[in-house]
N, C-alpha and C positions, 0 to 999 in steps of 0.2 A: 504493500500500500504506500511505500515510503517514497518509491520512486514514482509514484502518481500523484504526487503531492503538488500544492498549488505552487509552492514553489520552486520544485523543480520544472512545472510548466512554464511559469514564466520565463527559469533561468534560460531554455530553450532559445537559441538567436531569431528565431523563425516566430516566437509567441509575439513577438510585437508587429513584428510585420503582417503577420494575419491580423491583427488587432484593428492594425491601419486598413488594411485592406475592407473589413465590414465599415469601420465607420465611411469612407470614403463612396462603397458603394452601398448604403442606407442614406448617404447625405444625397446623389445625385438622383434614387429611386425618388426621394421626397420630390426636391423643386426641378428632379428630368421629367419627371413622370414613368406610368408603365411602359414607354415606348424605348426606356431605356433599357431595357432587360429581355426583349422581342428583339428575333433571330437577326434584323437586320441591324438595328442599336449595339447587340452583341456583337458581332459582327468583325463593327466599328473597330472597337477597344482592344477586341481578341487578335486581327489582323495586326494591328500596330505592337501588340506586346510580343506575338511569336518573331516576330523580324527584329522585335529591338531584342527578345529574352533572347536569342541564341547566341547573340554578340553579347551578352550581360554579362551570360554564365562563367564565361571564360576569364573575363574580364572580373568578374566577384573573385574567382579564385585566386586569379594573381594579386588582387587586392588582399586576401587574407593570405599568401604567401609574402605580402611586401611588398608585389611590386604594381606595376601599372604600363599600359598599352593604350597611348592615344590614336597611333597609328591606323588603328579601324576604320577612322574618319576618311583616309583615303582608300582603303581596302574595299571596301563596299564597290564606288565606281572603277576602282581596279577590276573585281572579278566580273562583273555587269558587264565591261567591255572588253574583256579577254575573252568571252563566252559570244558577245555581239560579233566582234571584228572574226574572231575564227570562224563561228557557225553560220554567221549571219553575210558580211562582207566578202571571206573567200568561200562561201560553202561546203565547209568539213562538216563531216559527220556532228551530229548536237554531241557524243561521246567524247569528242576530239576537245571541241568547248568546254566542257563541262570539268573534263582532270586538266584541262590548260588553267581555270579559274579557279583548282583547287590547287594544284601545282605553284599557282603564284602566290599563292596563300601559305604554302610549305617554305617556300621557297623566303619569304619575308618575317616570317615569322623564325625561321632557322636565322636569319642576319640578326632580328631584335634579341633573340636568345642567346647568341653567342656571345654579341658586343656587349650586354649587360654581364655576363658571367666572367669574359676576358679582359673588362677595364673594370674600373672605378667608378665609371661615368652611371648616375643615378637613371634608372631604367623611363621614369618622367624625360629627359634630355635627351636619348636614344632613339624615344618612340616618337618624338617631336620631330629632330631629325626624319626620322624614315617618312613621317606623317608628310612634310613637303616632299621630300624627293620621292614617292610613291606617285603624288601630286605630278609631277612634273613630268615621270615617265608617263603615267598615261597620260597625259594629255598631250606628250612630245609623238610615243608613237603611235597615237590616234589620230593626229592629223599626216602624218607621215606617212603609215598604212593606208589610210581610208579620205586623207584629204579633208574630214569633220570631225566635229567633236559626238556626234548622233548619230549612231548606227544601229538600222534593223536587225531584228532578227525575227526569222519565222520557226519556231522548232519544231520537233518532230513530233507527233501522236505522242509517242511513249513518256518523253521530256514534260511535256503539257499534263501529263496524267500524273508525273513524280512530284514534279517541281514548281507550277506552273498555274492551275487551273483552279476555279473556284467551287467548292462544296455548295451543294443547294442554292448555286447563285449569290453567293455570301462570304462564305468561310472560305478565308486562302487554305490552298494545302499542307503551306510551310507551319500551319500549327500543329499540323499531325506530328510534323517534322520535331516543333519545337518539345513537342512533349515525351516524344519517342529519345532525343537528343538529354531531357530533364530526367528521365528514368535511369537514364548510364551514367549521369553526373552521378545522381544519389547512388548509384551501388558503388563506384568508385571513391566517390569523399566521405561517406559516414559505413560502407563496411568493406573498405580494403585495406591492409597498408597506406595507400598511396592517400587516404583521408590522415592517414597520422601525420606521414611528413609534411604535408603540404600546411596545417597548426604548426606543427613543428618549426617548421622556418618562417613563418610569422610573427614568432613569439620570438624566437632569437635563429637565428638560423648558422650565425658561428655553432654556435651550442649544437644544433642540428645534425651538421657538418661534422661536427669533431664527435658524434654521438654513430658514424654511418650512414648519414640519410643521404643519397647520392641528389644533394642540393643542387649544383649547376643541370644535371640531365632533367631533372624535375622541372627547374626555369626555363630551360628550352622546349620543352614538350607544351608549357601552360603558355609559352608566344606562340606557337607553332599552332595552336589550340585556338587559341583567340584572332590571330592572321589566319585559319584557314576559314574559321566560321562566319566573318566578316566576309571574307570570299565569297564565301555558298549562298550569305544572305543577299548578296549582288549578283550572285547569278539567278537566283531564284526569282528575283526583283524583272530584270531582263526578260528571261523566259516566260515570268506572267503579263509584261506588259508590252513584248515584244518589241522591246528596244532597249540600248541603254546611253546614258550620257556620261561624258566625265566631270561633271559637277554631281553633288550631290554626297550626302553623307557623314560630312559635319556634325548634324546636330546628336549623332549614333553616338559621339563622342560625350556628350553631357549628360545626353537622355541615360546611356549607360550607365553611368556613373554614380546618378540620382537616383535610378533604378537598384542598383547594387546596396546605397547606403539608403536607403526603403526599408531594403530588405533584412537589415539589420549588421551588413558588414561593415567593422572599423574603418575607418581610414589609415590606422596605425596597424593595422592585420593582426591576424592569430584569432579573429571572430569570426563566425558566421556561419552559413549554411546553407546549401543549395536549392531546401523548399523555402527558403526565406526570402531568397532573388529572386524566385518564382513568382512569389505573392508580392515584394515588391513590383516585381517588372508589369504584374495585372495592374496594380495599386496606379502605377504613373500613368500606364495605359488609359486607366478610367479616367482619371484628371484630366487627361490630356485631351477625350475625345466627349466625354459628359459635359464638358460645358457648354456645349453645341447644342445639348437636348435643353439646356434650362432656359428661361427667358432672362437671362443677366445680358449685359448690355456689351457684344462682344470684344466695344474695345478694352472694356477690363480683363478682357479674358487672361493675359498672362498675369497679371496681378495677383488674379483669383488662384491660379493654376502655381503661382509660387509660395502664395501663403496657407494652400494646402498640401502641399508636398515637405514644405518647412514643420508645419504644425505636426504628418506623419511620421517625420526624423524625430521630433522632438517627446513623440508621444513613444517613440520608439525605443529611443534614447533613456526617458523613464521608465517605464518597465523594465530595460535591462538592468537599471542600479538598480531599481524596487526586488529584482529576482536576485541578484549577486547580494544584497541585505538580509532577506527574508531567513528566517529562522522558523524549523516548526515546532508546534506549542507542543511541550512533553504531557503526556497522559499522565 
């Protein structure tokens, strides 16, 4: 009974973040109305959170390992247009496309992994770096190749049916994606080894290191991780909307991030947990797209949208000291 106690619910990193999560979608049920919660309102929120949660998750971990991946910001229209310009502009196979856009995502995420592990240089400064010069390649060899910055693509049956296509006229497919991709986080971070080291080097990772935990391979697997999912979510983006640009993807950058500390991860690491990014990453979702159901006046809308994602940190933030205090009453 001891371990169902209220307090060890709270201590949970994930108890507050689901906390947020009701209050936030009880407050837009109230002044969105029921049209918020009907398949196509659903819809909405769910679409935006599978595309921003897949890029989260990866991004929460290396957050509770210590470190951090801006670089996604340009990854997104990286893989959108390695998938557009190959399948789209020379006509390779959509197969050909699709490991060229993962490929590039191996391929950047292996550079952010190494450079943080081989210098000194704080993985913030590294990811900055790669974040322009990502920038610059595609858009250098997107006009190079293709003469534009906007290239079709028409994919294949099969592609459109993975990757691509809308459930009941509504739901992207990439949430199926997103959830199937959330199932392999959780058995990996809270029942493998690899959930230990990866606390382990958030809390100190010298300590870590000097303990066995093969810390640098661990930091290149979780860029490599976060570079290729940012990929898949730029290809996926392409293939449903049959095209891609190279703008675009930026904001994956903050929505992440806010998303991630939602969810109940530190900023200083060694906390957190993968249903917790999950319920944040809905949590920002709803904010982000419920304001649209309510009659607020939408030029406040960011206003509204920051001071309730501030008040979810903050309510979040409480409960975790209230859980790390809690004592239970002895019989």
């Amino acid at each position: 009974m001891n371990n169902l106690s209220f307090g060890n619910l709270l201590r949970r990193p994930e108890a507050g973040a689901l906390l947020g999560l009701l209050a936030v979608l009880v407050f837009f049920v109230i002044f969105g109305g029921i049209d918020f919660l009907k398949p196509a309102g659903t819809a909405s929120w769910l679409n935006v959170a599978a595309n921003l949660g897949i890029v989260a998750l990866p991004i929460g971990l290396l957050m509770i390992a210590g470190e951090l991946d801006i670089s996604i910001g340009a990854m997104i229209p990286a893989g959108s247009m390695t998938v557009a310009i190959l399948s789209g502009h020379y006509d390779l196979p959509l197969w050909v496309g699709v490991l060229g856009s993962l490929a590039v995502g191996v391929v950047v995420g292996l550079v952010n992994g190494i450079l943080v592990v081989r210098t000194a240089v704080p993985s913030l400064i590294v990811t900055l770096g790669m974040l322009f010069a990502v920038q610059g390649l595609t858009l250098g060899f997107s006009v190079l190749m293709t003469g534009t910055t906007s290239v079709a693509l028409n994919a294949a049956p099969w592609g459109k049916f993975l990757f691509g296509h809308f459930i009941a006229n509504s739901f992207q497919v990439i949430i199926l994606w997103w959830l199937a991709i959330t199932a392999i986080y959780i058995f990996f971070v809270h029942y493998s080894p690899f959930g230990n080291w990866l606390f382990a080097m958030g809390g100190d990772k010298v300590s870590a290191r000097n303990a066995g935990i093969p810390t640098d391979r661990l930091t290149i697997i979780l860029f490599v991780l976060s570079a290729t999912s940012a990929s898949f979510v730029g290809m996926c983006q392409a293939i449903l909307f049959n095209s891609a640009q190279v703008s675009g993807g930026m904001i994956f950058i903050f929505n992440c991030i806010i998303s991630v500390v939602v969810g109940g991860v530190l900023l200083t690491g060694g906390f957190g947990s993968v249903i917790g990014i999950f319920f944040g990453t809905i949590t920002f979702a709803i904010v982000n797209q419920g304001i649209y159901f309510t009659d607020f006046d939408r030029n406040w809308s960011s206003l509204i949208i920051g001071i309730m994602l501030l008040l979810a940190v903050l309510m979040n933030n409480t409960f975790r000291q209230m859980a790390l205090s809690y004592t239970p009453k002895k019989k």
